[in-house]
PyMOL Python script that loads the backbone (N, CA, C, O; Angstrom):
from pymol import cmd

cmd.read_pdbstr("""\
ATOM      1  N   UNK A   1       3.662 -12.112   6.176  1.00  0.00           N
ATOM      2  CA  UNK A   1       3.159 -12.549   4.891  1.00  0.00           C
ATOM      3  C   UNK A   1       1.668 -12.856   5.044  1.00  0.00           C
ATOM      4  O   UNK A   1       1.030 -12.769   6.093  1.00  0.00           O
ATOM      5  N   UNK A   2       1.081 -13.329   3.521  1.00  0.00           N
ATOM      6  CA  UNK A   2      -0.340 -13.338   4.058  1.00  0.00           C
ATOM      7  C   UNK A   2      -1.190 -14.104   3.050  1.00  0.00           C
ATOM      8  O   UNK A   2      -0.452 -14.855   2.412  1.00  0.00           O
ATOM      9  N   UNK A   3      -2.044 -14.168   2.791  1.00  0.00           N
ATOM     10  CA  UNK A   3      -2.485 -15.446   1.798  1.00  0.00           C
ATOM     11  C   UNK A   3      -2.878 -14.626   1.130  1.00  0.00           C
ATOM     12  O   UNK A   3      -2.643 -14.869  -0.054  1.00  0.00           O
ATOM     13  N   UNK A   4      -3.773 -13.040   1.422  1.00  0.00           N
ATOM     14  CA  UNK A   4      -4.467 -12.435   0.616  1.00  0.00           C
ATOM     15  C   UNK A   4      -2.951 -12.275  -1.081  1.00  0.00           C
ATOM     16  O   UNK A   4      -1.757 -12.479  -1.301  1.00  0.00           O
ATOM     17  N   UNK A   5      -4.027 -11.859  -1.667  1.00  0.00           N
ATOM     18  CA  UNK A   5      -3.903 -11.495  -2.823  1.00  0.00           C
ATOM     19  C   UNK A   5      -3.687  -9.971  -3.194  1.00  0.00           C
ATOM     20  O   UNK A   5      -4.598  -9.205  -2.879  1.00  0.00           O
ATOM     21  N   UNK A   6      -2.217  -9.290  -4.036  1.00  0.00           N
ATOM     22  CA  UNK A   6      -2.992  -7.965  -4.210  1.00  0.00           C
ATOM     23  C   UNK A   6      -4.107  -7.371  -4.561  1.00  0.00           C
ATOM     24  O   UNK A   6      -4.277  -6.240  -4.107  1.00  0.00           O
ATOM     25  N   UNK A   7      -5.148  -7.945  -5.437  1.00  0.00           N
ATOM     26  CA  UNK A   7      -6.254  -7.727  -5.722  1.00  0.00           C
ATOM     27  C   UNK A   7      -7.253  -7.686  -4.326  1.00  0.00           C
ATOM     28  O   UNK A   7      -7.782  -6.772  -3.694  1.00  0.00           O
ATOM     29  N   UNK A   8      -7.222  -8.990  -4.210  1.00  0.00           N
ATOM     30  CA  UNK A   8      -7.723  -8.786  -2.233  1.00  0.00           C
ATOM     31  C   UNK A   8      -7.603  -7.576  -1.665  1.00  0.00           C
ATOM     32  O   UNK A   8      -8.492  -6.725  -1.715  1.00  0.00           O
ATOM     33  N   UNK A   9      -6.154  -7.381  -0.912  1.00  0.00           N
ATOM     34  CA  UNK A   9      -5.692  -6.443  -0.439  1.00  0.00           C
ATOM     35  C   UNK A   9      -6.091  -5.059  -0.677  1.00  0.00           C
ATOM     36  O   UNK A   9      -6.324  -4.271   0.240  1.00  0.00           O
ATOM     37  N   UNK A  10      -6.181  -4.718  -2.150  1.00  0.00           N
ATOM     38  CA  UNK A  10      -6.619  -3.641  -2.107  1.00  0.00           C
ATOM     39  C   UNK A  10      -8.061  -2.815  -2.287  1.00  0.00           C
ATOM     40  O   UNK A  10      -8.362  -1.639  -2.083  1.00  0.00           O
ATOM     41  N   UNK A  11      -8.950  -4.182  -2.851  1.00  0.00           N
ATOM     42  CA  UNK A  11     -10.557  -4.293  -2.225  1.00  0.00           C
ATOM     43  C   UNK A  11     -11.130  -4.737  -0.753  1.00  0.00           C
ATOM     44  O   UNK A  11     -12.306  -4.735  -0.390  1.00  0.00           O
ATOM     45  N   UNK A  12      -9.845  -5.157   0.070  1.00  0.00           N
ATOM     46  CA  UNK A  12      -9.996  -4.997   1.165  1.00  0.00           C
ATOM     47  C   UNK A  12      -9.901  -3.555   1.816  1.00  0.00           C
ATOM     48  O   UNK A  12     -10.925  -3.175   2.384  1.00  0.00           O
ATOM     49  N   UNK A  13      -9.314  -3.097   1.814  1.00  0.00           N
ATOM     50  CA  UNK A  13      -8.865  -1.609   1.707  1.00  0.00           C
ATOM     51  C   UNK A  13     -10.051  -0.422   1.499  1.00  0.00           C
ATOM     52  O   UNK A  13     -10.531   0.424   2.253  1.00  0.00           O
ATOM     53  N   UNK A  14     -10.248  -0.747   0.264  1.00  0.00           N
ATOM     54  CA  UNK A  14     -11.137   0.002  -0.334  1.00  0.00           C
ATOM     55  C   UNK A  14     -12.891  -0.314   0.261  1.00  0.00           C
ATOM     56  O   UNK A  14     -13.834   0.477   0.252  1.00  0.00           O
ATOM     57  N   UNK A  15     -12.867  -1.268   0.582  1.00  0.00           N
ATOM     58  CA  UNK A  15     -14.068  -1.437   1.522  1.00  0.00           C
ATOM     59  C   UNK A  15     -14.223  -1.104   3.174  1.00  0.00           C
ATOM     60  O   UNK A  15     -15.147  -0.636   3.839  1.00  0.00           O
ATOM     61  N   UNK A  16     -13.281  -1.430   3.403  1.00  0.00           N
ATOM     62  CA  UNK A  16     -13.156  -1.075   5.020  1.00  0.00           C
ATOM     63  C   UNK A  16     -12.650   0.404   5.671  1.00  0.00           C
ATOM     64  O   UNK A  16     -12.628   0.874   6.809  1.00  0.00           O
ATOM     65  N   UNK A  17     -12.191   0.959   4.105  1.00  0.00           N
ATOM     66  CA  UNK A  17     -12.121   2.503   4.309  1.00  0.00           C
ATOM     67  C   UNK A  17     -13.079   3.565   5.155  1.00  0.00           C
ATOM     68  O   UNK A  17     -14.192   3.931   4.776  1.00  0.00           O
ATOM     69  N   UNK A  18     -12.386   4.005   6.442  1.00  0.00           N
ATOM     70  CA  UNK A  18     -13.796   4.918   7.228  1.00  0.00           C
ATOM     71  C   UNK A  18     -13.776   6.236   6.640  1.00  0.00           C
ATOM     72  O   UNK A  18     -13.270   7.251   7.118  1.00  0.00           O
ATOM     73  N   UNK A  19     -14.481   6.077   5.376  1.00  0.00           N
ATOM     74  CA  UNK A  19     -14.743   7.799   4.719  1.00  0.00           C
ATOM     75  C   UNK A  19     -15.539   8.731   5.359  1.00  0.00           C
ATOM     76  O   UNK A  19     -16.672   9.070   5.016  1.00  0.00           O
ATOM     77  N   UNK A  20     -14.500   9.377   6.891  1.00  0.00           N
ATOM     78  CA  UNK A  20     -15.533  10.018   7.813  1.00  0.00           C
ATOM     79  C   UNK A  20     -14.525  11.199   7.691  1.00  0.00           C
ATOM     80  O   UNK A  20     -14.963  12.201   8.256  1.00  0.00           O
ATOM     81  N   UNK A  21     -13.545  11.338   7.233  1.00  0.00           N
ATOM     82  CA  UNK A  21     -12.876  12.741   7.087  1.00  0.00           C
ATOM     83  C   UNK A  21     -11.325  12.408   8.228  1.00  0.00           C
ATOM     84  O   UNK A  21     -10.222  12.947   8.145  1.00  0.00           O
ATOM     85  N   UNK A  22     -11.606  11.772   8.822  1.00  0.00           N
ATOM     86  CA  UNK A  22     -10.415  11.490  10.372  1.00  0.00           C
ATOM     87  C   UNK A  22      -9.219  10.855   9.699  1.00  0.00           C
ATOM     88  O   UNK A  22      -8.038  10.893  10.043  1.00  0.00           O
ATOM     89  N   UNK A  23      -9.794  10.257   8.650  1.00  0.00           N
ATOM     90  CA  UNK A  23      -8.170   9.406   8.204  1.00  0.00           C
ATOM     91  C   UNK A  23      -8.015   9.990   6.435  1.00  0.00           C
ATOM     92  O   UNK A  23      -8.852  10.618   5.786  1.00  0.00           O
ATOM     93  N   UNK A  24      -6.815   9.574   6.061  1.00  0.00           N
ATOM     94  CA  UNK A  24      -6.578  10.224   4.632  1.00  0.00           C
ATOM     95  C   UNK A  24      -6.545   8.808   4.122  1.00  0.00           C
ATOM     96  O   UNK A  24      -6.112   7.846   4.756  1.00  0.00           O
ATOM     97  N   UNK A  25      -7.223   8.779   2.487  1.00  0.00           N
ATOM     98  CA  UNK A  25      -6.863   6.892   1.774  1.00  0.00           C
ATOM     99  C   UNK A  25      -5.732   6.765   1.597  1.00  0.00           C
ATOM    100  O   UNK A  25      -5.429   5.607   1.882  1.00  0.00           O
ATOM    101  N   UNK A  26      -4.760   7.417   1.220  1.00  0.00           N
ATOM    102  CA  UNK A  26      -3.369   7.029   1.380  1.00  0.00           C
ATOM    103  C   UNK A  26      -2.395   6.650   2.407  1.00  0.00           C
ATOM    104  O   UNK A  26      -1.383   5.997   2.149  1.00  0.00           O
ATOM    105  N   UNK A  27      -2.763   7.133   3.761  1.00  0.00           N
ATOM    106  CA  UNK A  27      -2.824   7.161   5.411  1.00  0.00           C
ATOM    107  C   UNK A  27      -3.538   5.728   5.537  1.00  0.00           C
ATOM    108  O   UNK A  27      -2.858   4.788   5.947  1.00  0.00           O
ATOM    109  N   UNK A  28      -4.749   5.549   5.233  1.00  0.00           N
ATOM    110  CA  UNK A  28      -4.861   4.042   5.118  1.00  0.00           C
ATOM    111  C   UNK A  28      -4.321   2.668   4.642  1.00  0.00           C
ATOM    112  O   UNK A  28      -3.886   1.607   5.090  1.00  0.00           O
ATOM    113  N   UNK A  29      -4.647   3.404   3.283  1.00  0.00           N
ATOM    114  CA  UNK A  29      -3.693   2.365   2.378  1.00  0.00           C
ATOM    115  C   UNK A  29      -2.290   1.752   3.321  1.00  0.00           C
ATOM    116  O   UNK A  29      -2.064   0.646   3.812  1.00  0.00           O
ATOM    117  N   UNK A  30      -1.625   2.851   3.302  1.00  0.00           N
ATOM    118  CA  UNK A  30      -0.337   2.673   3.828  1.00  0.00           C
ATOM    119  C   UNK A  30      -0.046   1.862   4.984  1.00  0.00           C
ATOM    120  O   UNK A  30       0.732   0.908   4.972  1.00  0.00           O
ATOM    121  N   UNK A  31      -0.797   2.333   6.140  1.00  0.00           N
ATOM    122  CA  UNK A  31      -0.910   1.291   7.458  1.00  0.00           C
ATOM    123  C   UNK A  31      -1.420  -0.162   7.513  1.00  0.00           C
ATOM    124  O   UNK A  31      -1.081  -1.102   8.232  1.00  0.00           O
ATOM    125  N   UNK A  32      -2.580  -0.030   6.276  1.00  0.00           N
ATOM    126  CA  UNK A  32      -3.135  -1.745   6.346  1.00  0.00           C
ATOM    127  C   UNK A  32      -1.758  -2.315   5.586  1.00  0.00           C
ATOM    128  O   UNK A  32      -1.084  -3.052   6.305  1.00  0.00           O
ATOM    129  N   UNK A  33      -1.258  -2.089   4.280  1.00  0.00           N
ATOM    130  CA  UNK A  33      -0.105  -2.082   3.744  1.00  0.00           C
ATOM    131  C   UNK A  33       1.173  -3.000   4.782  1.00  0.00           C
ATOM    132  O   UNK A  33       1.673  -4.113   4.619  1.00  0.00           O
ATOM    133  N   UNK A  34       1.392  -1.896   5.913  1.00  0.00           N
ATOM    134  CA  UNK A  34       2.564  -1.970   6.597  1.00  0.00           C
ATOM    135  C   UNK A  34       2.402  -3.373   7.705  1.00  0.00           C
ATOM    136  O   UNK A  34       3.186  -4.290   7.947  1.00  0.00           O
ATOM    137  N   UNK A  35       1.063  -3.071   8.211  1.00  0.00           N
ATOM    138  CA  UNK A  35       0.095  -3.790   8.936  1.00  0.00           C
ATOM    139  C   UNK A  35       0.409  -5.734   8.069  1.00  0.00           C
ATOM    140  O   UNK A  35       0.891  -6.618   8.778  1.00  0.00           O
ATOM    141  N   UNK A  36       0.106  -5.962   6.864  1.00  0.00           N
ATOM    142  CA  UNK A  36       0.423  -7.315   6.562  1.00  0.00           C
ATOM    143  C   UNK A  36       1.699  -7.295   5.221  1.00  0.00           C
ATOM    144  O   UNK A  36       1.999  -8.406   4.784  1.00  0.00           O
ATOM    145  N   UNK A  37       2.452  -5.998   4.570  1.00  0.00           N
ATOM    146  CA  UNK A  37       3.657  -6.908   4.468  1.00  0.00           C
ATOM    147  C   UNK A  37       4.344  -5.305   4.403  1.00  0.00           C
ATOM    148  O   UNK A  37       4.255  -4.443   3.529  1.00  0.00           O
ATOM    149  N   UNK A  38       5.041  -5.314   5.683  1.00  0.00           N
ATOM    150  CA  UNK A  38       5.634  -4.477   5.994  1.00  0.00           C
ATOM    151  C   UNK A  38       7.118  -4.065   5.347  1.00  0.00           C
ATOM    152  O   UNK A  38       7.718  -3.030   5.639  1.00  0.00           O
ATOM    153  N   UNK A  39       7.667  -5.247   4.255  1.00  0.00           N
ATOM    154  CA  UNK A  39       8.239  -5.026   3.289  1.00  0.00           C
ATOM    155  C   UNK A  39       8.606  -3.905   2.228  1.00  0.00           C
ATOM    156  O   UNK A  39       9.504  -3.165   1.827  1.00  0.00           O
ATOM    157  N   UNK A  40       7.074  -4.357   2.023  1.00  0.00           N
ATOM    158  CA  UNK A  40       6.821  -3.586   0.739  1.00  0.00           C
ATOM    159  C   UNK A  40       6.244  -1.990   0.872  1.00  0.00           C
ATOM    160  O   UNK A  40       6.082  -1.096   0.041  1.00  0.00           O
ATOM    161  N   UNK A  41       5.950  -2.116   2.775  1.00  0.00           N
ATOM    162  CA  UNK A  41       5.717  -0.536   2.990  1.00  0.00           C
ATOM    163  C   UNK A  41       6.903   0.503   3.234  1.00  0.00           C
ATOM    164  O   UNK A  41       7.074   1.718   3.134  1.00  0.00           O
ATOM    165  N   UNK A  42       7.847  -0.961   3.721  1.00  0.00           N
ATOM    166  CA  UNK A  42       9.476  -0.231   3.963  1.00  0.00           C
ATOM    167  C   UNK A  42       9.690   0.606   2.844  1.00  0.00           C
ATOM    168  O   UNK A  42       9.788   1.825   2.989  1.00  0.00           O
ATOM    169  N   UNK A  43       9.782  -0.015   1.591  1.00  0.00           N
ATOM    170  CA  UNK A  43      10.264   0.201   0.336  1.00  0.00           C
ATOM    171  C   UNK A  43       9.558   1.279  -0.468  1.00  0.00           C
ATOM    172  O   UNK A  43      10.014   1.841  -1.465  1.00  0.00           O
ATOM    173  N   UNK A  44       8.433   1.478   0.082  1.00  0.00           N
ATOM    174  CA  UNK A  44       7.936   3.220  -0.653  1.00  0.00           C
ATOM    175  C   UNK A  44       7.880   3.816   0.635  1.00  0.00           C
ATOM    176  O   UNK A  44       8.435   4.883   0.369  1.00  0.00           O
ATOM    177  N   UNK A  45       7.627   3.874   1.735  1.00  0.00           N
ATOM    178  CA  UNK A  45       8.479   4.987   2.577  1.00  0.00           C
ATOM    179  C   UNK A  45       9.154   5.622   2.670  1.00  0.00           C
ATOM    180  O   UNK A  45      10.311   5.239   2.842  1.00  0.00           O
ATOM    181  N   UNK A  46       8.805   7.121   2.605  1.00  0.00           N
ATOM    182  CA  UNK A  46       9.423   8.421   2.433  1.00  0.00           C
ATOM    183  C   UNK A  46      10.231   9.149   1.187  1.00  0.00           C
ATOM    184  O   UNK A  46      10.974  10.106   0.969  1.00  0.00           O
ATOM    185  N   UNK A  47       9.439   7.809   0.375  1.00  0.00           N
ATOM    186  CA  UNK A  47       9.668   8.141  -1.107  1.00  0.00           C
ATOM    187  C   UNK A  47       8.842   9.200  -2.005  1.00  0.00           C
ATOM    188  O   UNK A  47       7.909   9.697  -1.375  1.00  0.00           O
ATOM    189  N   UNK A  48       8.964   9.625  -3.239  1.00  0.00           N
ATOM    190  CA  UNK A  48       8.136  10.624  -3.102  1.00  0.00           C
ATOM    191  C   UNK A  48       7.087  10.250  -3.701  1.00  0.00           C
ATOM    192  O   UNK A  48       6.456  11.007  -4.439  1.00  0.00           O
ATOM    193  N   UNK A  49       6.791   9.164  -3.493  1.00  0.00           N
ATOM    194  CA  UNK A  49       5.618   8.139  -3.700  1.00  0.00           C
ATOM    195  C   UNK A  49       4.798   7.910  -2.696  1.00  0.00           C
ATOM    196  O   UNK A  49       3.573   7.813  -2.775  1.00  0.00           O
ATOM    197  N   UNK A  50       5.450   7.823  -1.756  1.00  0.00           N
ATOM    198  CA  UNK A  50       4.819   7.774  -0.471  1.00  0.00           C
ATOM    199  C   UNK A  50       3.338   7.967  -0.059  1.00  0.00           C
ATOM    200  O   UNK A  50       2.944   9.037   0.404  1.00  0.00           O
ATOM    201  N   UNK A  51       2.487   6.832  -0.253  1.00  0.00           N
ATOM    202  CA  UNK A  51       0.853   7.831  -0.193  1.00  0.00           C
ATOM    203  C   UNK A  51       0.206   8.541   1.319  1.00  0.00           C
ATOM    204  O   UNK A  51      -0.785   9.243   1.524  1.00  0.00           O
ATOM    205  N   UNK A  52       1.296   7.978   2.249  1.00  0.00           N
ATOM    206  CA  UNK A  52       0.994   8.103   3.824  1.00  0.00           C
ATOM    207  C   UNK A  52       0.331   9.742   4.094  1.00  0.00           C
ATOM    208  O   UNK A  52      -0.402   9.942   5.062  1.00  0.00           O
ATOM    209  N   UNK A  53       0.686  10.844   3.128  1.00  0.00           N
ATOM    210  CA  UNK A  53      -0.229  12.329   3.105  1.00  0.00           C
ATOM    211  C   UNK A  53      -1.005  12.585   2.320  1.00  0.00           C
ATOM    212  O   UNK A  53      -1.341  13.768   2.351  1.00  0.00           O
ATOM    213  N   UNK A  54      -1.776  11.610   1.111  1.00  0.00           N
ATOM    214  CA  UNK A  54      -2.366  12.298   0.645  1.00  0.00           C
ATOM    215  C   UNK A  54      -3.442  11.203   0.550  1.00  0.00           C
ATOM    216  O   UNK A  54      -3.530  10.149   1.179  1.00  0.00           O
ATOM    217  N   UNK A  55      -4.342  11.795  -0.523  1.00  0.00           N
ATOM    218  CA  UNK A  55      -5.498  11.234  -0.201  1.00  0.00           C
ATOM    219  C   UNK A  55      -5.865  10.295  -1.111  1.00  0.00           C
ATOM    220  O   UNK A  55      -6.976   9.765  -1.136  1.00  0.00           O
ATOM    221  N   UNK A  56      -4.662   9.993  -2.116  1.00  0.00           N
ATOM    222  CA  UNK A  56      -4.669   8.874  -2.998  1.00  0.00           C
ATOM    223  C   UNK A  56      -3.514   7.455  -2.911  1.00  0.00           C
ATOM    224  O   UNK A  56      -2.817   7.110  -1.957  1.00  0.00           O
ATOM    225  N   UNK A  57      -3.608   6.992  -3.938  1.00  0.00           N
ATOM    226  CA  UNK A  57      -2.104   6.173  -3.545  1.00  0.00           C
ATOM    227  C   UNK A  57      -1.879   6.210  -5.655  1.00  0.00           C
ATOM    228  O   UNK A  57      -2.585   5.794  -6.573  1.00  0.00           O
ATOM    229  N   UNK A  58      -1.196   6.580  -5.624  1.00  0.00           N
ATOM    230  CA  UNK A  58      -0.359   6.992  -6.657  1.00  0.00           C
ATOM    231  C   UNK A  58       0.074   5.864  -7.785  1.00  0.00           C
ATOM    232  O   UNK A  58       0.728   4.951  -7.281  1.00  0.00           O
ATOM    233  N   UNK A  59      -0.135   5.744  -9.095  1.00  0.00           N
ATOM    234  CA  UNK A  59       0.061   4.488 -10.236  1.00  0.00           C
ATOM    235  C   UNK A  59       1.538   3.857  -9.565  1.00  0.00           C
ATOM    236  O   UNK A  59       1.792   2.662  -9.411  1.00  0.00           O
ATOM    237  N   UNK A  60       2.325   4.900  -9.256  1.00  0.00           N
ATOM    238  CA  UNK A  60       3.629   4.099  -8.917  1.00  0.00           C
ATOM    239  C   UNK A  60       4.030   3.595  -8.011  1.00  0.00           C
ATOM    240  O   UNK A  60       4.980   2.814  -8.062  1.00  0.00           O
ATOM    241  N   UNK A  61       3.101   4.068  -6.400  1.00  0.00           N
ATOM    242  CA  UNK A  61       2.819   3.152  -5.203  1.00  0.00           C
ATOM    243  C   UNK A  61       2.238   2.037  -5.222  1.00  0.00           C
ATOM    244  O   UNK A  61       2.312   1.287  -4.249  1.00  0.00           O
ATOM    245  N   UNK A  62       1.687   1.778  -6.112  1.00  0.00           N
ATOM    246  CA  UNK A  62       0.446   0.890  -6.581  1.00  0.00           C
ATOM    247  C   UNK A  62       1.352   0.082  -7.405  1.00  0.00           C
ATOM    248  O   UNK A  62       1.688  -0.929  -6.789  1.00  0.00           O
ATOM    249  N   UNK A  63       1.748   0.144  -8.300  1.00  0.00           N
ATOM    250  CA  UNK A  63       2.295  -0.791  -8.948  1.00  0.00           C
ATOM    251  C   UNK A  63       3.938  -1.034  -8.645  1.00  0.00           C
ATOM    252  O   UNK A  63       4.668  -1.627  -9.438  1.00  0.00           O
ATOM    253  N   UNK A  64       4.331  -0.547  -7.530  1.00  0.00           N
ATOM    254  CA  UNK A  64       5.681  -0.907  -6.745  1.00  0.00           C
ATOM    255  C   UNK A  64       5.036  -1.914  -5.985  1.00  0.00           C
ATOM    256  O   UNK A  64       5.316  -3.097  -6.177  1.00  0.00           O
ATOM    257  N   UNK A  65       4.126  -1.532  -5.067  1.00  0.00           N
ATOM    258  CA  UNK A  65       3.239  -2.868  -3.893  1.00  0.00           C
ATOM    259  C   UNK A  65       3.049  -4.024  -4.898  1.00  0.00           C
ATOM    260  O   UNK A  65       3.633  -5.088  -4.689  1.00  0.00           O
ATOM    261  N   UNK A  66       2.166  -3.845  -6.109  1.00  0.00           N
ATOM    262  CA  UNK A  66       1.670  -4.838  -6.788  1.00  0.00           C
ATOM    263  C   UNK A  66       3.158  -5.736  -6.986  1.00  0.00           C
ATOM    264  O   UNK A  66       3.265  -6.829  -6.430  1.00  0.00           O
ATOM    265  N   UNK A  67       4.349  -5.138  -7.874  1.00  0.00           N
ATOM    266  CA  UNK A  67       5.438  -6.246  -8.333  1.00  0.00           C
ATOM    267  C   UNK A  67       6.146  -6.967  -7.122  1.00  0.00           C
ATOM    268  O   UNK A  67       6.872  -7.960  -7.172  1.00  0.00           O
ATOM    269  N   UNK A  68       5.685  -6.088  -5.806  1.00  0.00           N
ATOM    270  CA  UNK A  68       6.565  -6.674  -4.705  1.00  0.00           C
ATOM    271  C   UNK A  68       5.745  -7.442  -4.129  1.00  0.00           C
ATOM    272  O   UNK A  68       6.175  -8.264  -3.320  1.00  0.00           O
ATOM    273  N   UNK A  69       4.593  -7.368  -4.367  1.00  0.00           N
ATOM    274  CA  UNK A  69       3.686  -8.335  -3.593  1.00  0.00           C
ATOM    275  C   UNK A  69       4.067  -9.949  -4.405  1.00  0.00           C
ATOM    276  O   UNK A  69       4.520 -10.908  -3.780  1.00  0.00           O
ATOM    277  N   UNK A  70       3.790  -9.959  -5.775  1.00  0.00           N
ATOM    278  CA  UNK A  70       3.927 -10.683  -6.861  1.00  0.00           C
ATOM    279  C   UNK A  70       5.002 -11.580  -6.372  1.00  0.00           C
ATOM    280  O   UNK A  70       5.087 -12.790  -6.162  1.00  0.00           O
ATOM    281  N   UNK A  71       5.953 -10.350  -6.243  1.00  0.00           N
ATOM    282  CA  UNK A  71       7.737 -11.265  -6.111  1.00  0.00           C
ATOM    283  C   UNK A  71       8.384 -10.602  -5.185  1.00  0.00           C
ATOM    284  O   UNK A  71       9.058  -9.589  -5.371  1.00  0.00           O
ATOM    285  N   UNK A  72       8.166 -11.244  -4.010  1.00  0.00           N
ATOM    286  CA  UNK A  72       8.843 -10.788  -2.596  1.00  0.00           C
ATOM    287  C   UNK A  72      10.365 -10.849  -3.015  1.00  0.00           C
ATOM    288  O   UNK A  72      10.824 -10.137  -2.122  1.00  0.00           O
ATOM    289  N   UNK A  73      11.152 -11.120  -3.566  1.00  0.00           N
ATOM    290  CA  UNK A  73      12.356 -10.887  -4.050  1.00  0.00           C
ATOM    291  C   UNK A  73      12.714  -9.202  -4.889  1.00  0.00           C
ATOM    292  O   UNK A  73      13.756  -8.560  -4.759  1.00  0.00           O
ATOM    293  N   UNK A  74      11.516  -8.818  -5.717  1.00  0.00           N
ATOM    294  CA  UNK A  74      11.734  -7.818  -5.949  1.00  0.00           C
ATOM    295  C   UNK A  74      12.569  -6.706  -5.655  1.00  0.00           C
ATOM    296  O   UNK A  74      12.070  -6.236  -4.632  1.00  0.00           O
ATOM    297  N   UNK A  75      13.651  -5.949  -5.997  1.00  0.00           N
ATOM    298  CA  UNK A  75      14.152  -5.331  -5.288  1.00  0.00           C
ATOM    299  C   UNK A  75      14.187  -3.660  -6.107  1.00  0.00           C
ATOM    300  O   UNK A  75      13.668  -3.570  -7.220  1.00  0.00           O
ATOM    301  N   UNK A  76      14.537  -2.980  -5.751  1.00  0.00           N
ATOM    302  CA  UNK A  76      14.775  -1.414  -6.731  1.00  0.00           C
ATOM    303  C   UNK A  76      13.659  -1.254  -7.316  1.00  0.00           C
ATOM    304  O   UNK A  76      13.727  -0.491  -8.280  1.00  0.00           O
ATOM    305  N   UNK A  77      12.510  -1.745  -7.070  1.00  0.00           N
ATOM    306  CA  UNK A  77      11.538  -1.403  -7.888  1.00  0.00           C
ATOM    307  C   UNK A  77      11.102   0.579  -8.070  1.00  0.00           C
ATOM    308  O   UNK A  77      10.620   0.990  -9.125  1.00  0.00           O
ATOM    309  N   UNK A  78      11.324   1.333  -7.131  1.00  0.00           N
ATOM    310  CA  UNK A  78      11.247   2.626  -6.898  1.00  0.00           C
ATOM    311  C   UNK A  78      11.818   3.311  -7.838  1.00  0.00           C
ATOM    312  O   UNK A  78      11.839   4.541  -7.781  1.00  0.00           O
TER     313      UNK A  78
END
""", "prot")
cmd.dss("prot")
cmd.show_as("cartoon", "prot")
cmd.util.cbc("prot")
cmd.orient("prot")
């Protein structure tokens, strides 16, 4: 768990991003993601939401993390 905030989290993200071509933002996203609430990375993993290949993270990855971040109880959100 973590004190940050989703808003945090994902301007954390978005700043510390190495836009050098070696990593994909969704490949990022995903690991910092898994990295502090590994929950909520369980839960879109290998879904077809999944942003871990591409180079975005998707309204519905994004707002699955956001309600689960919100409410760690969340469940079926997918």
């Amino acid at each position: 768990m973590t004190d940050l905030t989703y808003d945090e989290f994902t301007e954390f993200v978005a700043k510390t991003f190495p836009n050098d071509g070696d990593i994909r933002y969704g490949q990022y996203w995903f690991n910092a993601l898994h990295a502090l609430r590994p929950e909520i990375a369980n839960a879109i993993r290998g879904t077809l939401h999944d942003p871990f290949f591409r180079d975005i993270v998707n309204e519905k990855a994004d707002g699955v993390a956001r309600t689960m971040w919100a409410d760690p109880s969340a469940h079926d959100v997918m």
